[in-house]
N, C-alpha and C positions, 0 to 999 in steps of 0.2 A: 512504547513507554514514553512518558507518561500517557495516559486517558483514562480523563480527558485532559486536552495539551492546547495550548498557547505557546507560542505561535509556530513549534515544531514537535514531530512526532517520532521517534527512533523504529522501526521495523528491523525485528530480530528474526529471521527465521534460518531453516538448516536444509542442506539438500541432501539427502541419503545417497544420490552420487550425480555423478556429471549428467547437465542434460539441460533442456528445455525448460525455463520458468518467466513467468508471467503475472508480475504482481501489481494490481491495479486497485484505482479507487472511485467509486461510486457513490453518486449524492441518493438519496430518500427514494428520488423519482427513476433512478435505475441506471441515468444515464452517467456515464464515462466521463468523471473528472479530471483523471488523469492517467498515463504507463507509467508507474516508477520503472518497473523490469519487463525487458520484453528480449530476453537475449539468452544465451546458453550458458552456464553459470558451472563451475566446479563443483563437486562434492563438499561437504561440509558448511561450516557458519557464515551467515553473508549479513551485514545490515543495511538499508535501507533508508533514506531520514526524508518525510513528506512536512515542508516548509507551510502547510495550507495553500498552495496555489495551484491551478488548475494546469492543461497541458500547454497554455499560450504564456504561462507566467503572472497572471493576473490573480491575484488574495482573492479566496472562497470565502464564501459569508461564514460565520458559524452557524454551528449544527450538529445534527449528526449526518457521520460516511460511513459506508463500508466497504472497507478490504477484504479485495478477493486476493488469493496466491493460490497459482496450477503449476507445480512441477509433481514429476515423475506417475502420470496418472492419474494424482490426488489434486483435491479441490478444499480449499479451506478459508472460511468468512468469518470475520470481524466484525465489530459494531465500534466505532470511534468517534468524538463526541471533539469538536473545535471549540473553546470557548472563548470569545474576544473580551 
């Protein structure tokens, strides 16, 4: 929330229990924008907040990304829309 967002983006998601999760973001062409989460994370509510910058800290164009999030098994993609 928002999307589409200028110039930040809140990620809400929930982990059914302790474990492994991996929440990343990916430009049109598939590749790796950037790891918001890439760490073992408690049960329950976590958020997230993606500034538009890539992993060296440099502003992404606008567009569209999508987010991917893998914990517990599961695999779930987004479609997110930066507009400047």
């Amino acid at each position: 929330v928002p999307n589409p967002f200028n110039p930040m983006t809140e990620i809400n998601f929930e982990m059914e229990k302790a474990g492994p999760a991996r929440v990343s973001i990916y430009d049109v062409s598939g590749r790796l924008v950037v790891n918001l989460v890439n760490e073992q994370l408690s049960g329950g509510p976590h958020v997230r907040v993606w500034q538009g910058r890539d992993g060296t800290g440099r502003q992404v164009p606008s567009g569209t990304y999508y987010l991917r999030m893998e914990a517990g098994g599961r695999v779930d993609h987004r479609k997110i829309m930066l507009l400047k």
